[in-house]
N, C-alpha and C positions, 0 to 999 in steps of 0.2 A: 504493500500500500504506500508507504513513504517515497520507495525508490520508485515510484511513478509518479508523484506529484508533479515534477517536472514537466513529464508530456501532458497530464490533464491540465495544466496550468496555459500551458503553447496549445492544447487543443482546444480550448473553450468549455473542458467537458466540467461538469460539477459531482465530484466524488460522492458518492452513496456505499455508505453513509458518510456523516459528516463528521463524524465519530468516532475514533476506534480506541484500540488497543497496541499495545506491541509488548516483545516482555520487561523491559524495565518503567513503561510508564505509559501516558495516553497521548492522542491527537487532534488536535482539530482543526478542520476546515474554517477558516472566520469568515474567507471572500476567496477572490482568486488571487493567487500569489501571495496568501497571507496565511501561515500555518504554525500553529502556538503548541506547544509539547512542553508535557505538564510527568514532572518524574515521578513513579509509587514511593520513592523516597527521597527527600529532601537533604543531602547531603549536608555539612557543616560550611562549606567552602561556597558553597552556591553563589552565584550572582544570577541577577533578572539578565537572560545574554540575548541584544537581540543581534543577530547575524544577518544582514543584507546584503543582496546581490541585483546585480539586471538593472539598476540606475539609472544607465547609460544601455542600451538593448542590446548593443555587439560587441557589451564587455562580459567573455563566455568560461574563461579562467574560473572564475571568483560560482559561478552556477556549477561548474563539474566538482568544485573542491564542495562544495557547500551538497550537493548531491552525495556524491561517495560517502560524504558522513553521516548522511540520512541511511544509508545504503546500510552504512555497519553496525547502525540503530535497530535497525529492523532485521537482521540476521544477528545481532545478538553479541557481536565479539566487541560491542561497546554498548557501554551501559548509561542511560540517564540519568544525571543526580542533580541535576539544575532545569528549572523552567528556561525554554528557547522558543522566542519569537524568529521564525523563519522569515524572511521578507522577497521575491521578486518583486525589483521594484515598475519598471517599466513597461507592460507586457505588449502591447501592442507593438513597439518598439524590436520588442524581441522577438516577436513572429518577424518581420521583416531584416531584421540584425542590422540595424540602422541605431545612430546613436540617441537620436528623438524623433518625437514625429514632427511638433510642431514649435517645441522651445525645450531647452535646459532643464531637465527635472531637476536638477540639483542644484538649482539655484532658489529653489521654494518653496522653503522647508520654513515657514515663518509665521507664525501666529494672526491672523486678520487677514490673510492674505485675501487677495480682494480681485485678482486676475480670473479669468474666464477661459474652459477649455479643457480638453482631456488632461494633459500633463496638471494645471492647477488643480483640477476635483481628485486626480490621481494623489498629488501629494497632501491634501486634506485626507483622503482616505487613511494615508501612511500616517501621517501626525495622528489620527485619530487610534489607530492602532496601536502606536509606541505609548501612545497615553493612558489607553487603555491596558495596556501589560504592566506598566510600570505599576502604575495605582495598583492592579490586582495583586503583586507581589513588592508591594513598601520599605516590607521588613530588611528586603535585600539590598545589598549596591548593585546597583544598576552600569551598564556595562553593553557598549555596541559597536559592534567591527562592521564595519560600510565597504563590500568590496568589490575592486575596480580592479580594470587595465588599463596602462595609458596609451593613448592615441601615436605617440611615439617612444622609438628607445631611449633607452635612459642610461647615463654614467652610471646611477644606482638603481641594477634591477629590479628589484622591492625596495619601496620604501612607504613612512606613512604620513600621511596630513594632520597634525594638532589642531583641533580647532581653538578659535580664539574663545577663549569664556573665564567668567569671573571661579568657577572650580579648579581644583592643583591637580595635577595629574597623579597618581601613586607612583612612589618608586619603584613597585614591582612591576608595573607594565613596560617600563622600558628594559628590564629585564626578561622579561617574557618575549617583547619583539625581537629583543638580542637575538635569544635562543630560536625563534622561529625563523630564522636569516635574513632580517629586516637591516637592511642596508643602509640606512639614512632616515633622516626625523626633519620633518619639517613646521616650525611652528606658525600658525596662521599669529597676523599679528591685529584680523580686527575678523566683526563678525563679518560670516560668509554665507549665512542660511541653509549649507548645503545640509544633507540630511543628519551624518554624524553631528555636524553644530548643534541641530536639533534637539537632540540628546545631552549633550553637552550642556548648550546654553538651559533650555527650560529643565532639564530633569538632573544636571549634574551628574550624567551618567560617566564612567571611562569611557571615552570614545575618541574612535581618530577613522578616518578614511586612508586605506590601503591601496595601493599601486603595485599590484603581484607580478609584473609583466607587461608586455605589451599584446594588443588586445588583436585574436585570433581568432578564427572557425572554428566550432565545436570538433574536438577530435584530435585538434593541433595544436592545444596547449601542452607546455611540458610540466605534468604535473609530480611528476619525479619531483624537479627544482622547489617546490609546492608541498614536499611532505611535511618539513618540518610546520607551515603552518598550518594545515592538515590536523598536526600533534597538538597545537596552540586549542584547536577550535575543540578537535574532542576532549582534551582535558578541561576546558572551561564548560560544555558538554556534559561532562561527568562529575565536574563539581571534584577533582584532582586537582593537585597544586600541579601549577606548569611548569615545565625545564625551565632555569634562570641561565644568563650568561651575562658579563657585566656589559653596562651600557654602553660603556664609552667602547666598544666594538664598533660602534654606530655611527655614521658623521650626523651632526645637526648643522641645522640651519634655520636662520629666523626670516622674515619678510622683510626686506627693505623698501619695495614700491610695490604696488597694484598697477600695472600699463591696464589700464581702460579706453577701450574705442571710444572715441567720442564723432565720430565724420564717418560718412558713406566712401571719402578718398581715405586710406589709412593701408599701410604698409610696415610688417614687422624686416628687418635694414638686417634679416640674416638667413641662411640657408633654409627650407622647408623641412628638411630633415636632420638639425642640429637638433643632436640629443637634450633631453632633459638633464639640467645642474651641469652645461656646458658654460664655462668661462667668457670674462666677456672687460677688457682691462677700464679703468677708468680712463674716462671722453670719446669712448665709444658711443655712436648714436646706434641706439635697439630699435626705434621707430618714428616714422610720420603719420602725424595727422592731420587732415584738413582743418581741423580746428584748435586742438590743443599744438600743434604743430614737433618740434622734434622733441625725443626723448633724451637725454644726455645727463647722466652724472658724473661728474666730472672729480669725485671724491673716492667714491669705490668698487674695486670691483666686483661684479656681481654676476651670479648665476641660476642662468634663466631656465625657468620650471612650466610646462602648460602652456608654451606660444601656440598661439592659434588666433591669425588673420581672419579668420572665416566667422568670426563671434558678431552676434547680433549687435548692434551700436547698444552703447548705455552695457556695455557686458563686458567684463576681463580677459583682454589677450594675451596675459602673461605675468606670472610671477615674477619678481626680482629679487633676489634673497643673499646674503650672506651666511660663511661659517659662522659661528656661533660655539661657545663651551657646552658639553652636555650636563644635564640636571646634575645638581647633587645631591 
C-alpha cells in the first residue's frame, strides 16, 4: 500500500481505503500527495518529521529517496517510532516533470496569502496540512526536511538552505547533515517564504531545504550517493539517534545580496552553466538590469548560488553569498 502511493498520487487515483495498517504503525490518506503515518509506539527520541518532496515537479531525486523508505516501512526491515507527515508537493507539475505550471510554488509559503490559482490554493492546502500535524503532535519538536534538486551543478553536491527565522538551529543537526554527506550550509539571511521557512518561521520547527543533486529522470538518479541520507530520514523515521560527524566537515556560507529582477531587459554577465558556489572576485559585474541597472561589488568576493535569468520580474535570480565560520 505505501510503496504505491506514488503512482496513485501521478494517477489521480484515491486509495481505498483511506486507512490502513502496516506492522509498526498506521496510515492515512489526508488529500493527494498528502500522507501522515502515525507509529503503534511512540519512541523517546521522536520529533513531528515532516519530509517533502515534488516542490518543484522535475525534482525526482528527493520522490525515489522519500519512496524507498516508504518501501522498507511496509516490508518491515524498518520500523516507525515517530509521527511522519509525507508531503508531494506539486502534482500537476509532476505528471508533466516541469518545474511549475504557472508560478514558483516555493515562493508561497506565507500566511494571508492573497494570490489566485492552482500553485497559490496548492500551497494553502500545504500550510494547512503542516498546521494541522504540528498542533496534532505539540508535545514534540517539530522538524522538516524540504527536498530538492538543483537546476544546475554544483561545486557542492548536496548541500542545504537555513532559513532565515527568529528560532537557533540545534547543534545536532549540523551534525546529522555532516554525517548524511551534506556538503555545504547555506544561511538565508532574510525571510524567503519558501516552504521549509514555513516551518521554520511560524512553527519553529528544525528545518532547512536540501539540494541532493542535480535534478534528473526518474531512474537516473544516483541514489547510491543518496544512502547516507536515506540513513538520516529512516533514523528520524524510527525515532533512533542519527550518525553525528562534526560540523565543521561542512563549508558554510551566509547571504551577502539577493540579485532581484526588476526589468523585462535583464541579463545574468556569466556562463549558463556556471556551477553553483562558483567564484566571482570583487568588481566583477554579475548582472544588468533595465532598471536597477548593473550589479557590482566592489568589496567582496562572492559566490553565486540559484542564477537563473528566466525568473518572473519582482522574483530572485541569484544568491550572492560568502564563506562564513561554522556554528558553535
Amino acid at each position: 500500500m505505501l510503496g504505491q502511493w506514488l503512482d496513485w498520487t501521478l494517477d489521480g487515483e484515491s486509495p481505498s481505503p483511506r486507512t490502513g495498517r502496516f506492522a509498526s504503525g498506521t496510515y492515512h490518506f489526508h488529500a493527494p500527495g498528502i500522507l501522515e503515518l502515525i507509529p503503534n509506539t511512540l519512541r523517546p527520541h521522536a520529533h513531528a518529521c515532516v519530509f517533502s518532496a515534488a516542490i518543484h515537479g522535475n525534482e525526482t531525486a528527493p520522490i525515489e529517496l522519500l519512496g524507498n523508505w516508504l518501501c522498507t516501512l511496509e516490508a518491515n526491515t524498518t520500523q516507525l517510532g515517530a509521527p511522519v507527515l509525507v508531503i508531494m508537493g506539486n502534482i500537476p507539475a509532476l505528471k508533466k516533470q516541469q518545474r511549475f505550471i504557472t508560478t514558483n510554488l516555493n515562493r508561497l509559503f506565507k500566511r494571508g496569502l492573497d494570490e489566485k490559482g492552482d500553485e497559490p490554493d496548492r500551497a494553502r492546502e500545504l500550510m494547512e496540512a503542516v498546521d494541522t500535524f504540528y498542533a496534532r503532535h505539540d508535545a514534540l519538536p517539530k522538524l522538516h526536511y524540504d527536498l530538492h534538486t538543483a537546476i544546475r551543478g554544483s561545486l557542492y553536491t548536496r548541500f542545504v538552505v537555513e532559513p532565515f527565522a527568529e528560532s537557533v538551529t540545534a547543534p545536532a543537526q549540523w551534525e546529522w547533515l555532516a554525517a548524511a554527506d551534506l556538503q555545504a550550509v547555506l544561511h538565508q539571511h532574510q525571510h524567503s517564504w519558501t516552504f521549509s521557512h514555513y516551518s521554520k518561521h511560524y512553527h519553529a520547527a528544525q528545518a532547512f531545504t536540501f539540494e541532493l543533486g542535480r535534478v534528473a529522470p526518474f531512474g537516473e538518479n544516483d541514489m547510491v550517493a543518496l544512502e547516507p541520507m536515506h540513513m538520516l530520514i529512516s533514523a528520524l523515521g524510527s525515532a533512533d539517534e542519527p550518525a553525528c560527524k562534526p560540523a565543521d566537515s561542512m563549508m558554510f556560507f551566509q547571504v551577502k545580496h539577493e540579485l532581484m529582477r526588476q526589468a523585462e531587459v535583464f541579463t545574468l554577465c556569466f556562463d549558463d552553466d556556471v556551477p553553483n558556489f562558483s567564484r566571482f572576485e570583487p568588481g566583477t559585474c554579475l548582472a544588468k538590469d533595465g532598471i536597477s541597472g548593473d550589479f557590482i561589488d566592489e568589496e567582496s568576493a562572492l559566490h553565486v548560488v540559484f542564477p537563473n535569468a528566466q525568473v518572473e520580474i519582482g522574483a530572485r535570480a541569484a544568491l550572492l553569498v560568502i564563506p562564513c565560520k561554522p556554528p558553535r
